[in-house]
NUBADREN-414664 format. One record per residue: x, y, z of N, C-alpha, C in turn; residue in three letters. Coordinates in steps of 0.02 Angstrom, whole numbers, plus 50000, padded with zeros to 5 digits. Layout:
% NUBADREN-414664
XYZXYZXYZALA
...
END
This chain:
% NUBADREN-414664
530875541550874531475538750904531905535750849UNK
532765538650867533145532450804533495529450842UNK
533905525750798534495521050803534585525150847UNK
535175521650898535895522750929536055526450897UNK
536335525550826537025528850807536845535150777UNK
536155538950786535915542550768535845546450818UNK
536485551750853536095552050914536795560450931UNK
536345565750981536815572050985536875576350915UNK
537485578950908537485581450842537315578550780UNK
537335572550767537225568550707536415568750709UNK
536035568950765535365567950759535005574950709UNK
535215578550759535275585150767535325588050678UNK
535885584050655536105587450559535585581950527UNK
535505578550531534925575250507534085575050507UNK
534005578850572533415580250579533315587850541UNK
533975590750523533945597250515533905597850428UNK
534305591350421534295590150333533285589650309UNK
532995587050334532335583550333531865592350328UNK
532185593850389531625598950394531945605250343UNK
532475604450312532645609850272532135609450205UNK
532015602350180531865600150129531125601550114UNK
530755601450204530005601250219529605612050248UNK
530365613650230530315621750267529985624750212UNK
529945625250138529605627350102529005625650089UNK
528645618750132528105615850142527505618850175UNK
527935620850236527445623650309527335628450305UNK
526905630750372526725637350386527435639250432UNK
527565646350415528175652550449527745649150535UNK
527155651250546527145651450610527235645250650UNK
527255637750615527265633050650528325632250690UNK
528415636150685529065636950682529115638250785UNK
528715642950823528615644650858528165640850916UNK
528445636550970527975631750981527375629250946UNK
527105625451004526495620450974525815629250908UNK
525935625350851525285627950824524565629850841UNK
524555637850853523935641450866523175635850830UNK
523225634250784522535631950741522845624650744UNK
522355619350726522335612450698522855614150635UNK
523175607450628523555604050571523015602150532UNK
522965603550446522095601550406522585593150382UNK
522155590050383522175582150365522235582550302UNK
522605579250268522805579350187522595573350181UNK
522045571950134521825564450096522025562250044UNK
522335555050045522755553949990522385548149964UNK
522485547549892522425543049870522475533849855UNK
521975529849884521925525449910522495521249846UNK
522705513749889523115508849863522675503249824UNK
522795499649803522375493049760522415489549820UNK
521975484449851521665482249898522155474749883UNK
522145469149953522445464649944522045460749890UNK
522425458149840522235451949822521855445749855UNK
521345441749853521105434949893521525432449913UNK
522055429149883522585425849924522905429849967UNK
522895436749961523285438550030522785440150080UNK
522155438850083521795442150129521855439050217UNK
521715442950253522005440250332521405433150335UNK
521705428350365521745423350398521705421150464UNK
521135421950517521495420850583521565414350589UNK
522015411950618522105405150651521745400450688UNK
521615393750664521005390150697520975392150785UNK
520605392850837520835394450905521005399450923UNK
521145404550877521335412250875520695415850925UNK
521095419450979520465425051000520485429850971UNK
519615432350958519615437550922519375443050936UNK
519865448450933519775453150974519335458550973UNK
519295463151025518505465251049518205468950984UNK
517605468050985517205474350922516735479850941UNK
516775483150904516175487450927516335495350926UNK
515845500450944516255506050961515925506751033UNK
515505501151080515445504251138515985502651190UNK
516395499851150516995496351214517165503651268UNK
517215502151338517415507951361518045507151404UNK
518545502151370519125502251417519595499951368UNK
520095498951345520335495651279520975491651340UNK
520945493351390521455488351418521145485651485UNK
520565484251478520285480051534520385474951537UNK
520915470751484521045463751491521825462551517UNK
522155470651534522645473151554522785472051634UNK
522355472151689522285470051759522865466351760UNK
523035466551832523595462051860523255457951878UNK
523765450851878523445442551886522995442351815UNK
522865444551771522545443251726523155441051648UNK
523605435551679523795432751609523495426451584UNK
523735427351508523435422651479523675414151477UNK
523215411151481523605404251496523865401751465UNK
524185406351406524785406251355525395406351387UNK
525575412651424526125414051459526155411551551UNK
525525408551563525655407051656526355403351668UNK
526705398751612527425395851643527895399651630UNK
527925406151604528605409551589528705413851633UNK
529415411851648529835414551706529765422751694UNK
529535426251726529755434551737530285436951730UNK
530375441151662531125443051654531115450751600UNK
531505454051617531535460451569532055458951512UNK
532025461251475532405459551411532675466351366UNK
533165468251379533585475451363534065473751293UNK
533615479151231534225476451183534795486451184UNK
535235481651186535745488151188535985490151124UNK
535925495151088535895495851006536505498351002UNK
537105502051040537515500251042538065496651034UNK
537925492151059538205484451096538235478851026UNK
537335478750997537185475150970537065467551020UNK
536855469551087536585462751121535945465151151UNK
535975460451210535235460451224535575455351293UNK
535125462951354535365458951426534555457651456UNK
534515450651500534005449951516534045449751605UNK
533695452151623533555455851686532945451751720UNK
533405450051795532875444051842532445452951871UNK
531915453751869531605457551904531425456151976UNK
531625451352004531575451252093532135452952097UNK
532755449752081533305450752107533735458552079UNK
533605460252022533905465851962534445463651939UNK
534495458651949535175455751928535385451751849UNK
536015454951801535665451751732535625444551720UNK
535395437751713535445432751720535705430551649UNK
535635433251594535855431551525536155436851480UNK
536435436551465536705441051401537035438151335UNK
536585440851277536905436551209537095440451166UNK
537335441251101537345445451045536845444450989UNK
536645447950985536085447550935536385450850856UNK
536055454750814536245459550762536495466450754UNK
536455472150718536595476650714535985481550724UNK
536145486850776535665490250810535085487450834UNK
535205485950870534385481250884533865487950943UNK
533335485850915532825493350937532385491851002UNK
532065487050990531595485851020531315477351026UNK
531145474751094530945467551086530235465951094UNK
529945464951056529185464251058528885455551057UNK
528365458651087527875450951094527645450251050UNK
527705442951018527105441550960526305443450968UNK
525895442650928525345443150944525065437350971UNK
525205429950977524975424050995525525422551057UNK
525915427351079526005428751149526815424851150UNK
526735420751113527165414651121527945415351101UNK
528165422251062528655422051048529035430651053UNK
529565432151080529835437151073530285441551002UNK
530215445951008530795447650941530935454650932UNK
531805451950933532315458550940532335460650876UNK
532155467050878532205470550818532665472450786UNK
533125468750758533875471650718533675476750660UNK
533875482750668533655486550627534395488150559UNK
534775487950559535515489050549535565480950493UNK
535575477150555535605470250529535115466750504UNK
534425471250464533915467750441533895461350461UNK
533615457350498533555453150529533125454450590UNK
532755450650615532265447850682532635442650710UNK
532625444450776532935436650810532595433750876UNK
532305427150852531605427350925531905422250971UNK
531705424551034531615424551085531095419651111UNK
531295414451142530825408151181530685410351245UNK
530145412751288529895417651322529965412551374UNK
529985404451380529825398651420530665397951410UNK
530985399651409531705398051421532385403851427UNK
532005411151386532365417751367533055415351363UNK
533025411251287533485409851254533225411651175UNK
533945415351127533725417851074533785409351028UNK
533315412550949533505408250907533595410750851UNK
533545406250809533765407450740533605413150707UNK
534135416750692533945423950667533455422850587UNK
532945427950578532455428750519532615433750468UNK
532555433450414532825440050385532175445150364UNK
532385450250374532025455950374532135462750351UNK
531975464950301532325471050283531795478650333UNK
532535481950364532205487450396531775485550440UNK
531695482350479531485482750547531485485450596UNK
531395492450631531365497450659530875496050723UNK
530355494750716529885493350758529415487050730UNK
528935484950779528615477950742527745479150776UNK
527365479350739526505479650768526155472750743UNK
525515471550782525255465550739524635467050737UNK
524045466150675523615468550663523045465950724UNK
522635469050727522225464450821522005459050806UNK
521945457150735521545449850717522135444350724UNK
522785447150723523365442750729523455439450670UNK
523105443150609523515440350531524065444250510UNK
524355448150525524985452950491525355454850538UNK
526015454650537526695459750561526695464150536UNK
526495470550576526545476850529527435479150559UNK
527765479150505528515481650500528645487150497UNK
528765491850542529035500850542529585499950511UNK
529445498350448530045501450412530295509250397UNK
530705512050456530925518550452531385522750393UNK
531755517850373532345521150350531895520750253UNK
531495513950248531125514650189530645516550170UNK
530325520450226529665528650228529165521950206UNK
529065516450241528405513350213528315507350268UNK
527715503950256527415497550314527305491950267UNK
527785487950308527895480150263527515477350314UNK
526745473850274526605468250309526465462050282UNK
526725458550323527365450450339526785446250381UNK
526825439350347526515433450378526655434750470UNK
526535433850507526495433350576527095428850598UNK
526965423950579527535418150573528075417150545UNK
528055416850496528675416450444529135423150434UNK
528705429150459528955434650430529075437450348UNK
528765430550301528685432650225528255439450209UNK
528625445250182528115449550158527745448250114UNK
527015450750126526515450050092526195458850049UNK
526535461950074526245466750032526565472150069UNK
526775477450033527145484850053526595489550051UNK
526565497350113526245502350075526825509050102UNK
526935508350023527325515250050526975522150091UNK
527435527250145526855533150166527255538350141UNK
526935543850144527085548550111527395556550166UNK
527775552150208528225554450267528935550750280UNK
529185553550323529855551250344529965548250412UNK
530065541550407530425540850476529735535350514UNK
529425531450472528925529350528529185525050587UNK
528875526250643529075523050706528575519450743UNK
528195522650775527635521150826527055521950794UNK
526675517850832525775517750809525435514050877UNK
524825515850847524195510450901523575509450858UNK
523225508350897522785504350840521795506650880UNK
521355509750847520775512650853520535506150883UNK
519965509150955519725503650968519335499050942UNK
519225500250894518765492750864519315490650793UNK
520125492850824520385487650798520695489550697UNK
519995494150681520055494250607520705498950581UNK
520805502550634521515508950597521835511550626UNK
522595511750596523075511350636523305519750626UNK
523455520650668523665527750684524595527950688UNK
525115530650662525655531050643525975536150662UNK
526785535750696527055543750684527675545050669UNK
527895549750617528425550250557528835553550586UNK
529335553150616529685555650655530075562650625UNK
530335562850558530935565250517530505571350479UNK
529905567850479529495574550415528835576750493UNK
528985573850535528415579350586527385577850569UNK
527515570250553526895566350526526425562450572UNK
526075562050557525515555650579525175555850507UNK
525215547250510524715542750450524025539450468UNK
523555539150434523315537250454523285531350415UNK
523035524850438523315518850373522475512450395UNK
522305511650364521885503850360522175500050327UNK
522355496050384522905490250361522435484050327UNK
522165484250337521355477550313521495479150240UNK
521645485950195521765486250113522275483950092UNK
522775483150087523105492550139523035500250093UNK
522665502850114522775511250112522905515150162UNK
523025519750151523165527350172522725530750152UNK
522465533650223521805534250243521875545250249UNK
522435544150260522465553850281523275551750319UNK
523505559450331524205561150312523865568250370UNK
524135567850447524265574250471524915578950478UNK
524865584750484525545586450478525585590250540UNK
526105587850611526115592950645526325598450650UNK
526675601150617527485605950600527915602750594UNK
528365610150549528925606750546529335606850617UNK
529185608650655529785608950727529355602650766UNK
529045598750745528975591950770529075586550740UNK
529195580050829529465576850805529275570150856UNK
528475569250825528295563750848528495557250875UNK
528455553050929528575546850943528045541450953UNK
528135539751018527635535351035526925537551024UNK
526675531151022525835533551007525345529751050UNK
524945531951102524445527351145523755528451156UNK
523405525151151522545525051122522365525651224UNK
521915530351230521505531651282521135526551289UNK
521065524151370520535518651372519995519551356UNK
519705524051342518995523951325518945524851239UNK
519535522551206519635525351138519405529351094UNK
519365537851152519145541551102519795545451086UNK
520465544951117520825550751094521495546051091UNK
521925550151037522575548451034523165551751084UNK
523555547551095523895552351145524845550551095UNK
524975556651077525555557751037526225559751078UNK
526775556351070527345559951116527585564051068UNK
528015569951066528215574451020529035577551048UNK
529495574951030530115573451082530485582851052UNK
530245584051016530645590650989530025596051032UNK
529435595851025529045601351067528925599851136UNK
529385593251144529235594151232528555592551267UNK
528205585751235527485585151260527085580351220UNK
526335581251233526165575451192525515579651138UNK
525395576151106524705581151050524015573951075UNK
523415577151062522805574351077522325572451019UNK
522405569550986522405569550937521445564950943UNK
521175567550902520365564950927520435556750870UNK
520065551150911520255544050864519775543150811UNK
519285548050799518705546550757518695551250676UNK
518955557050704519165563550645519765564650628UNK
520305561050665520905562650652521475570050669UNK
520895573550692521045581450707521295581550766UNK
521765586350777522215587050848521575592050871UNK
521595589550943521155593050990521615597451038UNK
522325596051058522705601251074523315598751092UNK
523615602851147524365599051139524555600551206UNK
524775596651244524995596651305525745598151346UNK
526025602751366526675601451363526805595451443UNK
527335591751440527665588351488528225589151505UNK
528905585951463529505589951484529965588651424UNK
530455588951431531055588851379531075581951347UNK
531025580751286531085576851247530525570451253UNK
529925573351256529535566751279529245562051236UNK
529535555651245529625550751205529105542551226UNK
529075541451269528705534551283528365534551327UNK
527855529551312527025531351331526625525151347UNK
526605525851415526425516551450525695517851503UNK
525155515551488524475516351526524535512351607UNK
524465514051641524495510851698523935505551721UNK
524225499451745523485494251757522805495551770UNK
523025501751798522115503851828521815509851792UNK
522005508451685521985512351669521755519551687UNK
521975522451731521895528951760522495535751738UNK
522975531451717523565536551709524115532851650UNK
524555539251619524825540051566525465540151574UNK
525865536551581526565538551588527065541051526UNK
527445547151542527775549351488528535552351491UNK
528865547451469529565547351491529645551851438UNK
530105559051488530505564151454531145560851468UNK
531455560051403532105557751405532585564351408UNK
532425570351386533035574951386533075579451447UNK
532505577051495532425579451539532615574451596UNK
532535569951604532825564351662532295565551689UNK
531395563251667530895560851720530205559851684UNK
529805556551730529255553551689528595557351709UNK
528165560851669527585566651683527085558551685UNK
526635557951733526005556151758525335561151740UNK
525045557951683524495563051638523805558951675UNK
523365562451690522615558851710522275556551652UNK
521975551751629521615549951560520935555551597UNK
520605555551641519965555851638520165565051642UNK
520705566851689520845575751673521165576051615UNK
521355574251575521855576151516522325580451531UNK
522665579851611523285583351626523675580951674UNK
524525586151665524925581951709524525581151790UNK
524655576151810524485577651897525215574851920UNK
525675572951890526245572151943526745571251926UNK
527565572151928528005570351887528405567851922UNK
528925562851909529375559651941529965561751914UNK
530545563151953531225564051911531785559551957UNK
532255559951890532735554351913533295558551952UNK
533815556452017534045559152032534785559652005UNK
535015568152013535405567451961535285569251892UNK
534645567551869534405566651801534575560351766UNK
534425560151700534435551951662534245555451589UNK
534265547651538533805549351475533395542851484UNK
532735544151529532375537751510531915537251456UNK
531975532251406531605528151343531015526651336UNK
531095519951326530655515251301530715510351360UNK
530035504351377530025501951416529275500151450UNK
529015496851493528535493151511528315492651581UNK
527675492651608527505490851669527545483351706UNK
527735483851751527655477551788527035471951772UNK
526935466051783526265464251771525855466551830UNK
526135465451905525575468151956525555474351961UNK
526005480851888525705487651901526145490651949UNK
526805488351989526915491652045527605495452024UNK
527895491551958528425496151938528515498051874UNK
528895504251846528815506151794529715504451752UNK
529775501051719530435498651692530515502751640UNK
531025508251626531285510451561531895509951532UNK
532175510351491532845510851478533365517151475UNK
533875520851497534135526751523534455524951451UNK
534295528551399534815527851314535205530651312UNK
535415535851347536105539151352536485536651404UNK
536445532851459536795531751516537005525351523UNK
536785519451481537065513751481536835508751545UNK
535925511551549535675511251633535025508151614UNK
534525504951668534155504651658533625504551740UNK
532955510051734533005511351784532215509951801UNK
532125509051865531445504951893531275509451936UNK
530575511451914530335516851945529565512352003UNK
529585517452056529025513752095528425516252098UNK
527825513952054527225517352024526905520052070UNK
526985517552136526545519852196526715527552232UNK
527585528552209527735533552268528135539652212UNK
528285536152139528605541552100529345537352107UNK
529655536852165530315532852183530745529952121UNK
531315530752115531845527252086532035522352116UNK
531815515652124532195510452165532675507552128UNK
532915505652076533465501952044533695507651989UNK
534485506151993534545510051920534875502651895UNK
534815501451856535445494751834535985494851774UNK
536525493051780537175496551733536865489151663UNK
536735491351594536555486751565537345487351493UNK
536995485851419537545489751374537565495351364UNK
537835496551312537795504851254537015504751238UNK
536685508851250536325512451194535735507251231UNK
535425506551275534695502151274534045506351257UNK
533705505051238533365505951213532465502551230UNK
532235499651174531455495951176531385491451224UNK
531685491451266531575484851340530835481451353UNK
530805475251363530195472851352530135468951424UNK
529585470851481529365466751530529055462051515UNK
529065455451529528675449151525528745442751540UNK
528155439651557527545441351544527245448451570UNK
526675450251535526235454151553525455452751536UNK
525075454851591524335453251575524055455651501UNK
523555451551481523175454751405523075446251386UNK
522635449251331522325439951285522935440351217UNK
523115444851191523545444651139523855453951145UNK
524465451151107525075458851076524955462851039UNK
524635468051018524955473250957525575474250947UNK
526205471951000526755473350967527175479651041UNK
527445483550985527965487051011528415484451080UNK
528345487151146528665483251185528305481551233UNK
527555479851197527015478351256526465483251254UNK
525895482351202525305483951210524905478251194UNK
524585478351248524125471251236523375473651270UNK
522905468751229522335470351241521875463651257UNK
END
């Protein structure tokens, strides 16, 4: 996924510049839908490890999150009625940054009605939860800068500076901001708090955006939008762990870990679907198609199902975790481009952002239904529901575990 202003033909000559550069790279046949054989994992050469003083830190009182490899649900702390008694006083509210606009409208979810609207920075992407629950932050990507959000009042504050902020993850121990720095092909990770970087690792792709994180926590899985990548990264060094390549006619997005964390589930907005990517070998196990441009990827409370908003298509494919296929699709009427965006906490609605329509639209998890469309700014984008159930954030616009 890019900027706003990256968007139609301009996307289009840019994505085309990337893959001109990467066409003498690939295989002739990856050219032709999804690839007959596996993508082979390229191993790269590890980074110099943090220094003692930079090593993670959790915070006195810090929960620490689950271990093991027999976990068999990675969002069982995900249930409705299950928030943390971090967030039980904050008012219920959606939070839409319009990259466009350069604001950010916040949305009463009983009523749909916007109750606030402010200006924030330049392009702003996405609003994510801290990892200690307690604080929001609009991703100015344009305007290098973070600008957070008081979740007990959804009033902004004092803008942070930040170079390249694209997307924002937090390591599960809650010592690092991992920073999708897109436009600088690398992951800045930044004190939690302060946002001071503590150490860069450049990757050896284009365009990072989305990730999730293996269930026991140790490695983060990445996807390069511009060069048609997934990284694989241990952020605990930091190294770079392996480098997949899907083709060049892909063009990875969102990324979401199966509850039972054995498989990756990849959106791929240029092949129309998602890739399966196994969480232990790194190897694509196959590739699924869904629909036109499918881009964002939200587990449903009763981890049972996958939601996957085709934005170029105007509707959201319903994937079974336990079949590994579509069982149902919802479309918008009319059509739409729905985004990025979040489940309800009691699970009953699905909130995305329409990025071409200046909309934002509430889907009803139970029946498929469009019940709200709502007129928001230009260009929305990363919309963030919250509160939402979980003990702490990884980030983006709501994965919590």
């Amino acid at each position: 996924m890019t900027g706003a202003g990256v968007t139609g033909a301009r996307k289009t000559a840019a994505v085309t510049g990337v893959f001109a550069v990467l066409g003498g790279l690939v295989l002739a046949g990856c050219a032709a839908g999804p690839p007959a054989s596996r993508p082979v994992p390229r191993a790269v050469t590890p980074t110099a490890p943090l220094s003692p003083s930079q090593a993670p830190v959790r915070s006195r009182g810090a929960a620490a999150p689950p271990e093991g490899p027999e976990q068999t649900d990675v969002y069982a702390a995900d249930r409705p009625g299950m928030l943390s008694p971090v967030v039980k006083g904050f008012r219920s509210l959606v939070y839409v940054p319009n990259s466009e606009s350069g604001t950010v409208d916040v949305i009463d979810p009983e009523t749909y009605r916007i109750v606030r609207h402010f200006t924030v920075g330049a392009l702003p992407q996405h609003v994510v939860p801290s990892w200690d629950l307690k604080t929001l932050w609009v991703n100015n990507n344009r305007g290098n800068f973070l600008t957070p959000i008081d979740p007990r009042t959804g009033r902004p504050g004092r803008p942070v500076p930040v170079d390249d902020p694209y997307n924002l993850y937090f390591s599960p121990d809650g010592a690092y901001a991992l920073v999708m720095a897109e436009r600088n092909n690398q992951l800045d990770l930044r004190d939690p708090h302060s946002m001071r970087r503590l150490r860069s690792l450049p990757l050896p792709c284009r365009g990072v955006n989305h990730g999730d994180f293996t269930a026991d926590g140790s490695v983060f899985l990445a996807s390069c939008e511009f060069s048609g990548d997934l990284v694989v990264v241990d952020w605990r060094t930091p190294r770079l762990i392996r480098r997949v390549h899907l083709g060049h006619m892909s063009m990875p997005q969102d990324v979401k870990l199966s509850p039972d964390g054995r498989v990756f589930y990849v959106a791929d907005m240029e092949r129309h679907g998602v890739w399966l990517v196994d969480a232990a070998t790194y190897e694509v196990v196959r590739f699924m198609p869904t629909g036109r441009g499918a881009h964002g990827l939200y587990a449903s409370r009763d981890s049972r199902h996958l939601y996957v908003s085709n934005r170029g298509e105007g509707s959201v494919s319903v994937v079974s975790f336990a079949q590994r296929k579509v069982v149902d699709v919802w479309r918008i009427p009319g059509g739409g481009s729905p985004d990025m965006g979040g489940v309800s906490a009691d699970g009953t609605k699905l909130w995305l952002s329409g990025r071409y329509h200046g909309v934002v639209y509430v889907f009803d998890t139970r029946t498929g239904k469009v019940l709200r469309t709502i007129p928001v700014g230009a260009g929305p984008h990363g919309l963030c529901v919250y509160p939402q159930p979980g003990r702490y954030s990884l980030g983006h616009t709501g994965v919590f575990r």
